[in-house]
KOLTORFI-70685 format. One line per 4 residues: number of its first residue (from 1); their letters; for each residue x, y, z of C-alpha. Coordinates in Angstrom, 3 decimals, m for minus. Example, Ala and Ser with C-alpha at 12.3 -4.5 7.8 and 13.67 -1.06 7.14 Angstrom:
residues 2
1	AS	12.300,m4.500,7.800  13.670,m1.060,7.140
***
This chain:
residues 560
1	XXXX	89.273,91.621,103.664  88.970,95.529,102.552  85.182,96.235,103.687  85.073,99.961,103.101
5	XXXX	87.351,102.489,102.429  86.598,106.068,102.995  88.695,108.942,101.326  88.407,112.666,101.768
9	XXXX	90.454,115.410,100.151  92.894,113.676,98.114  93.520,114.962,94.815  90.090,115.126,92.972
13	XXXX	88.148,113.188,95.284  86.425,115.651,97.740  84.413,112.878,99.826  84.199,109.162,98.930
17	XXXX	82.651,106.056,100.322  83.468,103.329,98.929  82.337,99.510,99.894  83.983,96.309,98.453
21	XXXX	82.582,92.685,98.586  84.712,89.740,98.175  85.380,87.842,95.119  85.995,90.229,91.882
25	XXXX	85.459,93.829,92.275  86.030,95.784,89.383  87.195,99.455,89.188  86.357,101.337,85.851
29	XXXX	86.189,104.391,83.908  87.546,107.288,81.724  90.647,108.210,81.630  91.833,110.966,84.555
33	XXXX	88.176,109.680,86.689  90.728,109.149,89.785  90.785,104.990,89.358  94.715,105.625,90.405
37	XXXX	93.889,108.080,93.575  91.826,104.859,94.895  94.871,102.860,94.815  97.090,105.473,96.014
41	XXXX	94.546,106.149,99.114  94.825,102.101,100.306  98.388,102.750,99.717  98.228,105.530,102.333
45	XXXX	96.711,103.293,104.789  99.227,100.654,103.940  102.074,102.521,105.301  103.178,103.466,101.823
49	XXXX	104.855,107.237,101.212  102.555,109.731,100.251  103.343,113.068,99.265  101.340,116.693,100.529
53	XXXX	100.393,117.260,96.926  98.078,114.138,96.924  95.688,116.697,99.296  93.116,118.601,97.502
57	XXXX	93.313,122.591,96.162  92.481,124.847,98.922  92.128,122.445,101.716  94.929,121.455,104.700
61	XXXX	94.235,117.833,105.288  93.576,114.596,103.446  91.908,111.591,105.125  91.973,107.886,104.326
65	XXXX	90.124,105.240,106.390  89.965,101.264,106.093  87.811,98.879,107.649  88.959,95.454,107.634
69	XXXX	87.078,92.173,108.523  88.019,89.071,109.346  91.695,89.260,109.730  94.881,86.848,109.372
73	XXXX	95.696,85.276,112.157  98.998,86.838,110.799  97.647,89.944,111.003  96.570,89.891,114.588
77	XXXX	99.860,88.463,115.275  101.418,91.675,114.502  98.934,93.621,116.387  100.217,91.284,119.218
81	XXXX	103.875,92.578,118.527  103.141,95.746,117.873  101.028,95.913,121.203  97.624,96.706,119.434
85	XXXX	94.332,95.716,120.867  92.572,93.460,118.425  88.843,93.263,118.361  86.575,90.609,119.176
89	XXXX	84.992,90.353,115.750  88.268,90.242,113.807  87.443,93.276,112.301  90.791,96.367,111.928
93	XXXX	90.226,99.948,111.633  93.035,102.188,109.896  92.806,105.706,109.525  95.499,108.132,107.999
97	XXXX	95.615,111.918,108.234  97.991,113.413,105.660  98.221,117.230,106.433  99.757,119.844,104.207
101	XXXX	102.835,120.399,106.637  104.113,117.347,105.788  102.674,115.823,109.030  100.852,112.382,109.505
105	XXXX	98.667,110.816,112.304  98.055,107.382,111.498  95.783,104.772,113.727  95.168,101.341,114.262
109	XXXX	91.657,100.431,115.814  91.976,104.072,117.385  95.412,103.978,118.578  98.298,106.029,117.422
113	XXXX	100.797,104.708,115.661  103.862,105.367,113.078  104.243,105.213,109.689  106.493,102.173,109.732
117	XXXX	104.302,100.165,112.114  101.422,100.765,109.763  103.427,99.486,106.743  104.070,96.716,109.003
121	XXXX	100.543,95.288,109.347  99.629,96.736,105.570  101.743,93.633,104.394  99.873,91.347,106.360
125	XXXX	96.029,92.985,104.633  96.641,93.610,100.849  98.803,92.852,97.813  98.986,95.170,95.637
129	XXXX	100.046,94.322,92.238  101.203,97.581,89.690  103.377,97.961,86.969  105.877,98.202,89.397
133	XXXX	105.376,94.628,89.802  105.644,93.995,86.885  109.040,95.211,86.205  110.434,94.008,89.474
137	XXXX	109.463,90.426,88.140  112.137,91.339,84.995  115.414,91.416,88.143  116.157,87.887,88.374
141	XXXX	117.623,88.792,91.989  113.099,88.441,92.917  113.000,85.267,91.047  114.027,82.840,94.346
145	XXXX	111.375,84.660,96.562  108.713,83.223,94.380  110.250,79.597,94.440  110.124,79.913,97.918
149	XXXX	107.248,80.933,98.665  105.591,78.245,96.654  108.191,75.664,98.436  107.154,77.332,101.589
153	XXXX	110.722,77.469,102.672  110.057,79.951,105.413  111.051,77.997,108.207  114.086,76.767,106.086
157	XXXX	115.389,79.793,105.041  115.000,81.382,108.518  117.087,78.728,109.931  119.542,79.129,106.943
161	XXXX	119.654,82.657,107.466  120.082,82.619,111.464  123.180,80.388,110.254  124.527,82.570,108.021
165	XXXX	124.064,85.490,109.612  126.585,83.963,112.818  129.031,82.335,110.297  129.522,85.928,108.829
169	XXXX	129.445,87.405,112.368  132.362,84.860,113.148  133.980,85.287,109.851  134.285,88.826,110.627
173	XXXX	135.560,88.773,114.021  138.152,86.457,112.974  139.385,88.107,110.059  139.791,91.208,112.344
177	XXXX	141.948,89.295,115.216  144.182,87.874,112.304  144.658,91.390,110.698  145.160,92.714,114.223
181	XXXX	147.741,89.780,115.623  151.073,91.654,114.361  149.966,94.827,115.799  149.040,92.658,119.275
185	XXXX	152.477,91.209,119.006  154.126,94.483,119.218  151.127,96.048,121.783  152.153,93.304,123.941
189	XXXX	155.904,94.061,123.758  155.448,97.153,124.893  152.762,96.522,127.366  154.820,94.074,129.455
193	XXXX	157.299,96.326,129.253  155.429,99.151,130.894  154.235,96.726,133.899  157.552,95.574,134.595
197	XXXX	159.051,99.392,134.970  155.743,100.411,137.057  155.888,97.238,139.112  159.933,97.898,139.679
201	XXXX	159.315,101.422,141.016  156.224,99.957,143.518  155.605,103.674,144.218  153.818,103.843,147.451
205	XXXX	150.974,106.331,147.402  152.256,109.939,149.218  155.997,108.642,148.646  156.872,111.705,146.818
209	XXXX	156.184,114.017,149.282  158.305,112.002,151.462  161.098,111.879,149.455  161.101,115.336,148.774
213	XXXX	161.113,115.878,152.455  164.152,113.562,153.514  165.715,115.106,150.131  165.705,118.464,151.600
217	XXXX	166.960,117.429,155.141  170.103,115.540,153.964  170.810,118.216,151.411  170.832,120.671,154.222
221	XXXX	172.425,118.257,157.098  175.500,120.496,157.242  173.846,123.624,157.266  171.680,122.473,159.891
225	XXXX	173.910,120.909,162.267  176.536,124.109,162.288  173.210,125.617,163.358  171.999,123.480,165.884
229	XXXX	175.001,123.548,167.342  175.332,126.984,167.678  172.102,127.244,169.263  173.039,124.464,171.745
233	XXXX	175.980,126.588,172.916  174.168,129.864,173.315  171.825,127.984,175.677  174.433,125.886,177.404
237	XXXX	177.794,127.327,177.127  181.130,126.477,175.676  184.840,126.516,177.029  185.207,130.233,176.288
241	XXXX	181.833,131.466,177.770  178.863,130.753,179.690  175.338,129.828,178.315  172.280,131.418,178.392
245	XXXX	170.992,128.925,181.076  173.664,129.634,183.110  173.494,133.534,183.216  169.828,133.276,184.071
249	XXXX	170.281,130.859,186.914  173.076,133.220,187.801  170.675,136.080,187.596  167.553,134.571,189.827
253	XXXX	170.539,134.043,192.245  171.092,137.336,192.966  167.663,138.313,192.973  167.202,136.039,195.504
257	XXXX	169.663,137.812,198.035  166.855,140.855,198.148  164.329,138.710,198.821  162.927,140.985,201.384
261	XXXX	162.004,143.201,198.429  158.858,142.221,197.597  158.504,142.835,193.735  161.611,140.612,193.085
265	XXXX	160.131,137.637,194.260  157.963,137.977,191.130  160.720,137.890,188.988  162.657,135.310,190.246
269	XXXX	159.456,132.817,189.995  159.035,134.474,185.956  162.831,134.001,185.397  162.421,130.573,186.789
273	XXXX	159.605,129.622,184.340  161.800,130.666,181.684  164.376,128.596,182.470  162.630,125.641,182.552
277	XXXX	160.983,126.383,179.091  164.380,127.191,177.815  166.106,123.742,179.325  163.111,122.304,177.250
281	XXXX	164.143,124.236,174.086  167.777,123.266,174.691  166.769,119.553,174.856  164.846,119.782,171.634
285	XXXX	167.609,121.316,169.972  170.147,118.472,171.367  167.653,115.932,170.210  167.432,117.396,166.721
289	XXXX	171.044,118.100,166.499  171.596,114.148,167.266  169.140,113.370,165.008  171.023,115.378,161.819
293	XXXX	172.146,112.580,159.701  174.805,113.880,156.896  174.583,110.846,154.383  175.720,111.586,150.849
297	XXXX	175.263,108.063,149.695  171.583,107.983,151.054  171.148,111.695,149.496  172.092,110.372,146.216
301	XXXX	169.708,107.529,147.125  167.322,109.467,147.651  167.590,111.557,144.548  167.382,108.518,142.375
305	XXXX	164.292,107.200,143.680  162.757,110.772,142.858  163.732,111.117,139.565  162.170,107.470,138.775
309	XXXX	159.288,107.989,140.292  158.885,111.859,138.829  159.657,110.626,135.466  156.724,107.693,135.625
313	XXXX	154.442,109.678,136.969  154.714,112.304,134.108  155.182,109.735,131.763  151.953,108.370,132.721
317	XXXX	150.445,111.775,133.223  149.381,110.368,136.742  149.984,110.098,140.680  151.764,106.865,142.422
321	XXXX	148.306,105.462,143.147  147.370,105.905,139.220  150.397,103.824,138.084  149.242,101.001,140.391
325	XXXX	146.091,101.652,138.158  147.620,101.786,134.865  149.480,98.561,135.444  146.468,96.681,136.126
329	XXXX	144.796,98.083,132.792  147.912,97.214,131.214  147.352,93.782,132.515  143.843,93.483,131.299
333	XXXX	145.144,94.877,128.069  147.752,91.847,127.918  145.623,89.256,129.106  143.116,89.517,126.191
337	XXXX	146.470,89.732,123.242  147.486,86.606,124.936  143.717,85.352,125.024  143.471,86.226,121.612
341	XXXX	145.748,83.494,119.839  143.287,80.743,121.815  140.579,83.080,120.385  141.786,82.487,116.594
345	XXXX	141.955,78.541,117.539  138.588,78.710,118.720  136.946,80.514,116.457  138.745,78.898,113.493
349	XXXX	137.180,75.555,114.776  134.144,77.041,114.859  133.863,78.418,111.705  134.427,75.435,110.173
353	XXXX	131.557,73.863,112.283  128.983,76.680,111.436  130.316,76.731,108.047  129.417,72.700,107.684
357	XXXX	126.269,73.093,108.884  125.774,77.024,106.510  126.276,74.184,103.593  123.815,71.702,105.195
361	XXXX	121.375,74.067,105.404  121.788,75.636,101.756  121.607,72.324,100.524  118.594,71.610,102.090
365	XXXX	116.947,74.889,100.664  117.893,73.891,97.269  116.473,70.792,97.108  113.297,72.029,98.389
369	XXXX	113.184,74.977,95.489  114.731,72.705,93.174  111.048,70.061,93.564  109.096,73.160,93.879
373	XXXX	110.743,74.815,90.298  109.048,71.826,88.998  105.956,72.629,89.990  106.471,75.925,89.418
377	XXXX	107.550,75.119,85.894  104.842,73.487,85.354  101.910,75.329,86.461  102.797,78.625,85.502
381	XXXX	103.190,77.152,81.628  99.459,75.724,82.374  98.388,79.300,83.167  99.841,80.800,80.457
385	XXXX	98.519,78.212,77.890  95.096,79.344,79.446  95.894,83.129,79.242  95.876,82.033,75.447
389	XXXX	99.721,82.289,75.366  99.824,78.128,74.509  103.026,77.574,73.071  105.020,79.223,75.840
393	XXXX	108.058,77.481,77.252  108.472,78.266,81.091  111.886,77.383,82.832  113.185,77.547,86.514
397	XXXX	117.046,78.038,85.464  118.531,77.030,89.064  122.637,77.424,89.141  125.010,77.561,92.026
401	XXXX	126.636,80.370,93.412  129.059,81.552,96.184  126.726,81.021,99.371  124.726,84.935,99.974
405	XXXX	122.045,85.822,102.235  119.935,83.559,100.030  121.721,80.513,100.071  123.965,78.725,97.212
409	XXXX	121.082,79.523,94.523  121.416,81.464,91.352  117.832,81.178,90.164  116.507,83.026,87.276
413	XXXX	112.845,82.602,85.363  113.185,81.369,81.381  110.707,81.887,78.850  110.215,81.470,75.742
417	XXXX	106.676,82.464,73.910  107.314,80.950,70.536  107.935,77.684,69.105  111.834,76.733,67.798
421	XXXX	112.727,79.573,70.309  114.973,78.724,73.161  113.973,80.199,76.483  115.808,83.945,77.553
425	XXXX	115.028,85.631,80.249  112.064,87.840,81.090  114.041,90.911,80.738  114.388,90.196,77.046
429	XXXX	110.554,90.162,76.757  109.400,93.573,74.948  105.896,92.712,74.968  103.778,94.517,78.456
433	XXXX	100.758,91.758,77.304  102.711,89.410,78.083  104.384,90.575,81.068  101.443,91.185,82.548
437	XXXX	99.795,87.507,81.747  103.114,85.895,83.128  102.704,87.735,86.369  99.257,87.013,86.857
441	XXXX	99.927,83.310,86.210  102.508,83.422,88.584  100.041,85.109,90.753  97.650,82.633,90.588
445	XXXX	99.983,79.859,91.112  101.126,81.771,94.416  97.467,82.591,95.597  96.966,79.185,97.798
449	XXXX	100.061,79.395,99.360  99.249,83.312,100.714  97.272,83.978,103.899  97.000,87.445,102.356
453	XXXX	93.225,87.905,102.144  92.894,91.144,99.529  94.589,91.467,96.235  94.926,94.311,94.080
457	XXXX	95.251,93.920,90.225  96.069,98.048,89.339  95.927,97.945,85.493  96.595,94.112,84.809
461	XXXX	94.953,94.360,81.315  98.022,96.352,79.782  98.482,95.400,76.241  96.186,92.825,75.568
465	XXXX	92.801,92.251,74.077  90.547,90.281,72.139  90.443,86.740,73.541  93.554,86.704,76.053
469	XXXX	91.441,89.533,77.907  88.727,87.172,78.416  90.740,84.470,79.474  92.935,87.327,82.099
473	XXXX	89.226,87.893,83.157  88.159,84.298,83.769  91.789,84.187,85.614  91.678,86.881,88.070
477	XXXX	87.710,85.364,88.593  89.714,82.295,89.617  92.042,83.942,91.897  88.888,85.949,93.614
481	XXXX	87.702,82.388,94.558  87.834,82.521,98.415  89.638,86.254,98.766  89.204,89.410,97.863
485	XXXX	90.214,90.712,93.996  90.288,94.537,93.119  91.128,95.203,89.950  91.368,98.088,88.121
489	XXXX	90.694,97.951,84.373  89.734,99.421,80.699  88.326,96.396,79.592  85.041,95.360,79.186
493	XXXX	85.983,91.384,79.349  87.529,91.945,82.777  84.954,94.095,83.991  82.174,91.885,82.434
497	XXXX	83.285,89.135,85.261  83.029,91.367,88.289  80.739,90.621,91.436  80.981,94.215,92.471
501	XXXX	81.319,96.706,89.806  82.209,100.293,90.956  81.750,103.298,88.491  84.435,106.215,88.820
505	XXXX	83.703,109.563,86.976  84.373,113.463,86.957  82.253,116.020,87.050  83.224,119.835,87.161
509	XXXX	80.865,122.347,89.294  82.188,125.932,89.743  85.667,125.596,88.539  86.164,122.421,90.675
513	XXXX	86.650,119.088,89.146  84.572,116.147,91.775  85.598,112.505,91.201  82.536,110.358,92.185
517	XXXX	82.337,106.416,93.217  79.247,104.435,92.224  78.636,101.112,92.518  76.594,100.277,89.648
521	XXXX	73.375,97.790,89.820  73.302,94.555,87.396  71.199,96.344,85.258  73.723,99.347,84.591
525	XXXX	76.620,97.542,83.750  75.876,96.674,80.652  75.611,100.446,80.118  79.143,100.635,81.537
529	XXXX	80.609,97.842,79.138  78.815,99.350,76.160  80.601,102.885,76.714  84.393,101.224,76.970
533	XXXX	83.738,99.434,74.041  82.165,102.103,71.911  82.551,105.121,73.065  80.057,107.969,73.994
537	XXXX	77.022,106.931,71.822  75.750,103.682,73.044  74.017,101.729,70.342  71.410,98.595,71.319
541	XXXX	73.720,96.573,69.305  76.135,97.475,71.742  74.427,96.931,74.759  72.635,93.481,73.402
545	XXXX	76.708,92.545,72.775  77.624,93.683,76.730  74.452,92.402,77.648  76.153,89.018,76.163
549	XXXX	79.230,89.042,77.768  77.577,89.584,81.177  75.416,86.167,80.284  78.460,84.143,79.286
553	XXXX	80.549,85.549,82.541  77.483,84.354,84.781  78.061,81.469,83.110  81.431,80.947,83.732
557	XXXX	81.332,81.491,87.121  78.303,79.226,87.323  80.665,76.714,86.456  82.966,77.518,89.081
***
């Protein structure tokens, strides 16, 4: 439960300390006192947005801190999953620091944390009931969250979910391989044709170069045999004269007939060097010469094979290597069109399966909210007749619908207030007293089935009075039974009931307006329920008649 709250710098409030009890605890006081900055402070440390105007005239920060005892074990299961040390004791400190950049720090038990993980663990501390609340109980789209939680269907409509969720998911994917199967027709067309012209051409990696090469050799075959040739005969000789050989060996022969001239001896060794290197060049030349192959046929050949493989390899923007590559992607590519015909079987089998057991599961939830409506029905009109609202008609209208998130339920809360009137729903109601009774009876009903330890009631008394405020009183008494109630009110019959009755006013010292928090002794209240029923001057009959309505709220709980 809330154990203390501590605000500073938020709107009027300067400092405040401000300690809560369990059972009732009742906010009141004039008009603009800063009841609503309380409420929007735990709303702070709940993870709710705030805004930088909430922080006070001439200051840069605002600062909100809880302290929590005796925690859910739901709530320490989200410290668990949020990976937040608990304490020993149970107890949870939150602290929020709102800063007029826009910036927050928030902490749980002293460790940093966001926003949204705050919010997180909020849900599991407080309810906070507003006006708010009250209209979102008019959208009948709320309506099956109450049945269930009465029902509690959690683990019911998790599983129903979780079902839902993958019959969508396959749904979806099958819709999209059916719209998609023409287009894989014609993908697959065009992919098999692709392999079959890359796997044709089996390029071999470097074969262009080669090509190229033996291109340029047979184009030039003639050219380069009439010149081999020719070079053959200048070193060897023809019919009509002598080769080069020749006229050297011819040469060192006549050297050699002065061989007693020194010098020459020289020479003729040099010029026999060279004759031996140029016998070598001769032979080369011969060998290349024999090895000149003029082939037409295997030029054309060759200028085919080319031209394919030039025109792949730009048409693929790649080398021979890539269109081994591409063909194997275009494989993969083929493999799952063809695999996705089987996939349409499959999942068409499956969908049916999932779907059987979506409808099992819906049908389950509705017959669980259809017992609890009943109950529902029934002791939400029992509340009502209490909160002096006795001839009300309360109905769970429960219809089916295509299956949603939800399930197969169209539910929708029927009322009708006055006798020989059929039942409409809420949203017709123009009345806020009665709103505002029908919620806290549904409230009530709720209350056992809620782990949530600390409600808050923020101006539950709107439009009504006389005797149905008393009996809203002895209600939200009821509901403080075992948890926490904070309610903020203008009436003296709610406030009459509360165990812990905390005074807000406003007081203005040197131009600044001071909202102060005081919890006021049993001997003040009456004091305090005098001045909201009468005004500024407090007569004794006044106070004898609070005094009176303090005795018969003793009493009442007495009896509790």
């Amino acid at each position: 439960m809330l154990n203390s709250l501590k605000i500073e710098n938020i709107a009027v409030i300067e400092s405040a300390d401000i300690s809560f009890d369990t059972g009732l605890n009742v906010l009141s006081g004039e008009t603009g006192a800063g009841k609503s900055i309380i409420i929007d402070s735990i709303n702070a440390i709940l993870g709710e947005r705030t805004s930088k105007e909430l922080i006070r005239t001439g200051t840069n920060a605002a600062y909100v801190t809880a302290f929590f005892t005796s925690v859910t074990k739901e709530t320490e299961a989200k410290l668990d999953e949020l990976g937040i040390e608990k304490e020993e004791d149970s107890s949870l400190l939150i602290s929020r620091r709102i800063s007029a950049d826009g910036k927050n720090v928030c902490r749980i038990n002293g460790v940093t944390t966001t926003v949204s993980m705050l919010k997180e663990v909020g849900k599991t501390l407080i309810d906070i009931h507003g006006q708010h609340d009250n209209r979102s109980l008019l959208l009948k789209e709320n309506h099956c969250a109450y049945i269930d939680k009465l029902a509690m269907n959690e683990r019911l409509f998790n599983e129903y979910v979780s079902c839902y969720k993958k019959f969508v998911a396959i749904k979806k994917e099958l819709k999209n391989l059916q719209n998609s199967e023409a287009e894989n027709e014609k993908n697959a067309e065009i992919y098999r044709f692709q392999i079959d012209e890359i796997e044709k051409a089996d390029a071999k990696e470097g074969e262009i170069d080669e090509l190229i090469s033996l291109r340029n050799r047979l184009a030039n075959a003639e050219k380069i045999s009439a010149v081999l040739n020719l070079s053959y005969d200048e070193f060897s000789g023809n019919n009509e004269e002598s080769g080069i050989l020749l006229r050297l060996k011819n040469i060192i022969s006549q050297i050699n007939t002065v061989t007693d001239y020194e010098d020459m001896k020289e020479v003729s060794r040099n010029l026999q060097t060279a004759v031996y290197t140029l016998e070598e060049c001769a032979q080369s030349v011969k060998h290349g010469l024999d090895s000149v192959e003029f082939n037409p046929s295997l030029l054309e050949e060759t200028e085919e094979r080319l031209d394919l493989l030039s025109r792949l390899t730009k048409k693929y923007n790649t080398d021979e290597k890539g269109l081994e590559l591409i063909a194997q992607s275009l494989k993969s590519e083929l493999e799952k069109i063809d695999s996705s015909a089987e996939r349409i079987e499959e999942l068409t089998a499956e969908l049916d399966s999932v779907g059987q057991n979506l409808l099992a599961s819906a049908e389950k939830l509705t017959k669980s909210r259809v017992k609890a409506s009943e109950i529902f029905e029934k002791k939400v009109a029992d509340e009502l007749a209490f909160l002096n609202m006795p001839n009300v008609v309360f109905n769970v209208d429960i219809k089916d619908k295509a299956l949603g998130l939800t399930g197969k339920d169209d539910i929708e809360f029927l009322i009708s207030a006055n006798i020989g009137e059929s039942p409409k729903p809420l949203i017709k109601i123009s009345s806020g007293g009665e709103l505002s009774r029908i919620m806290l009876a549904i409230k009530n009903v709720l209350s056992e089935k809620d782990d949530i330890m600390t409600m808050i009631f923020d101006e539950i008394d709107t439009g009504i009075s006389g005797q149905a405020a008393t009996k809203v009183a002895k209600k939200l008494y009821d509901v403080s039974i075992g948890k926490q109630v904070v309610c903020v009110t203008h009436l003296s019959q709610i406030a009459s009931f509360a165990d812990n009755h905390l005074f807000i006013s406003k007081e203005t010292t040197n131009e600044h307006t001071f909202t102060k928090v005081k919890t006021l002794a049993q001997n003040e209240r009456k004091y305090e329920l005098a001045r909201i029923n009468g005004g500024s001057v407090i007569t004794q009959s006044q106070l004898d008649a609070s005094n009176e309505m303090l005795l018969q709220a003793a009493e009442y709980k007495r009896g509790k």
